[in-house]
C-alpha positions in Angstrom: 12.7 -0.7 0.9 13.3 -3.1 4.0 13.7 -6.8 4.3 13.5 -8.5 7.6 14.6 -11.9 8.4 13.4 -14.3 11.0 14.7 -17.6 11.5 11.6 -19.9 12.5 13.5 -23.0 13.1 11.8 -24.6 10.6 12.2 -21.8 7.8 13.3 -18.0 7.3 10.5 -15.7 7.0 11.3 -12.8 5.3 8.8 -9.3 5.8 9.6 -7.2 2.7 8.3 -3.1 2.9 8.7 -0.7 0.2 7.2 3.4 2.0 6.8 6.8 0.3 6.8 9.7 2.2 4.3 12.1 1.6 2.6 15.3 3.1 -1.2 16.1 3.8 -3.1 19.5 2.6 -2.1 20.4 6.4 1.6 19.8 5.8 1.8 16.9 8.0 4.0 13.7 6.4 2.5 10.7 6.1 3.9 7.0 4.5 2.1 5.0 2.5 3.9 1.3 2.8 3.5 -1.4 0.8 4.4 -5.0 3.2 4.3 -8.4 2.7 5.9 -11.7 4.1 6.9 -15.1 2.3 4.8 -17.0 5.0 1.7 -14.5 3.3 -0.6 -15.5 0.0 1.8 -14.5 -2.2 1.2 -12.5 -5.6 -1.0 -13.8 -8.2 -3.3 -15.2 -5.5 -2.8 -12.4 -3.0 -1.3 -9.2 -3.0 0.9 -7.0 -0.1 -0.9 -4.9 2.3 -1.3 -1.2 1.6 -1.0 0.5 5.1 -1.5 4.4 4.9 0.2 6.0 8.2 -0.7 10.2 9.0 -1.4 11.9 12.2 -4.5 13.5 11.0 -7.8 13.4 13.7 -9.6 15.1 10.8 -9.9 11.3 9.0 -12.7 9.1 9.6 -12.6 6.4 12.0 -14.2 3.1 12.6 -14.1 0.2 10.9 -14.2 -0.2 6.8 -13.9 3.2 5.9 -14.7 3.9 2.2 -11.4 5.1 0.5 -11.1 6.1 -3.3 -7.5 6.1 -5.3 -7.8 8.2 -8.1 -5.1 9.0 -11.1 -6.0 10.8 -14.5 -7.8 7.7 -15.9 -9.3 5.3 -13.3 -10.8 5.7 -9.3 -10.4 2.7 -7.0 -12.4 2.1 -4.1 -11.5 0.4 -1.5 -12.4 -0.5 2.1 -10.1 0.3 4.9 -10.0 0.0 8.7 -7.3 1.3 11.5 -4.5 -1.2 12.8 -3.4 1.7 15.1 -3.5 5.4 16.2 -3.2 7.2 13.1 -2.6 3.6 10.8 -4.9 2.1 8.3 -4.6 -0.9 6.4 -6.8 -1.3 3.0 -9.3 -4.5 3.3 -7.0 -6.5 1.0 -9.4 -8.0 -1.4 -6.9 -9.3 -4.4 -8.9 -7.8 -7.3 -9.0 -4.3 -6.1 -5.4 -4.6 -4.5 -4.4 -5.5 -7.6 -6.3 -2.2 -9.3 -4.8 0.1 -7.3 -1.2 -1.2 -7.4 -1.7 -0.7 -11.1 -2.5 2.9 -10.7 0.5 3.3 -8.7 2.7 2.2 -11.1 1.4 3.9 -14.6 1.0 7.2 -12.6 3.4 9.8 -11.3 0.7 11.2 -8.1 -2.4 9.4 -7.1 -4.9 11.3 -5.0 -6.2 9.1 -2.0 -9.5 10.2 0.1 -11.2 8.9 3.0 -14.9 8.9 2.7 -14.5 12.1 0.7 -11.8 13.5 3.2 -8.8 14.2 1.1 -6.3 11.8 3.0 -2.8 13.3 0.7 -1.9 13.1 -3.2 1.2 11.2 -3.3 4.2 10.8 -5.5 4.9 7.2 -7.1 7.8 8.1 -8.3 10.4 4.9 -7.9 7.0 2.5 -7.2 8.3 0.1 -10.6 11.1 -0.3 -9.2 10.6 -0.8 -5.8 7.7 -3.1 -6.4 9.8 -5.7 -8.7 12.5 -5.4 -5.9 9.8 -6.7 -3.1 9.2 -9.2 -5.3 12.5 -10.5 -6.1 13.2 -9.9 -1.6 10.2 -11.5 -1.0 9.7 -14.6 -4.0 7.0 -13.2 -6.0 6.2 -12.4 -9.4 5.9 -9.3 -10.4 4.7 -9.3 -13.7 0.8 -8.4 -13.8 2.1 -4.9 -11.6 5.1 -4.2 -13.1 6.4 -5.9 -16.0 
């Protein structure tokens, strides 16, 4: 977990990041990074970005990609779209944020596919944790993820 500070002038802007590490079927690591800034909508309204990083051409590309987040009870779509070579951020709609940061914290693994391309299953282990220490970085509640 990572705080930045910036010093506006007018204010400090703080960019708080909480990443897990994982691998792909192919054994390549990946992150999966949760990001948010005190200048952003902040939690209930909006929620941080979910930014999935892997070097893997076998992923879709293009714009809005269909993704799916699935644990033992639930599967969350969700849109996504590249920020960079190898980077996608999920179309951060609160309601469906909100779903999947859920899932991440009442599971240990969550399996995450691109349009039916298996992207990794990763671990969550630590996400409670990390999650209410974004929040507390960052100025956010953190009680409708993780109570």
């Amino acid at each position: 977990t990572t705080v930045d500070e910036v010093n506006t002038g007018e204010d400090v802007r703080k960019t708080c990041a909480a990443s897990t590490v994982f691998f792909d079927a192919n054994g390549t690591s990946g992150t999966l990074t949760l990001a948010i800034s005190n200048g952003d909508v902040l939690p209930p309204e909006g929620y941080p970005s979910l930014i999935i990083a892997v070097k893997n051409s076998d992923l879709p590309k293009g714009d809005n990609i269909p993704a799916v987040f699935r644990d033992v009870n639930d599967k969350i779509k969700a849109g996504f779209h590249p920020i960079a070579d190898g980077q996608w951020i999920v179309n951060n709609k609160p309601e469906t944020t909100l779903a999947i940061l859920r899932a991440m914290r009442r599971t240990s693994a969550l399996d995450v596919s691109f349009a039916d391309k298996p992207v990794a299953t990763i671990s969550m282990d630590g996400f409670t944790k990390a999650y209410r220490y974004l929040g507390t970085s960052c100025g956010f509640p953190t009680g409708d993820v993780a109570p």
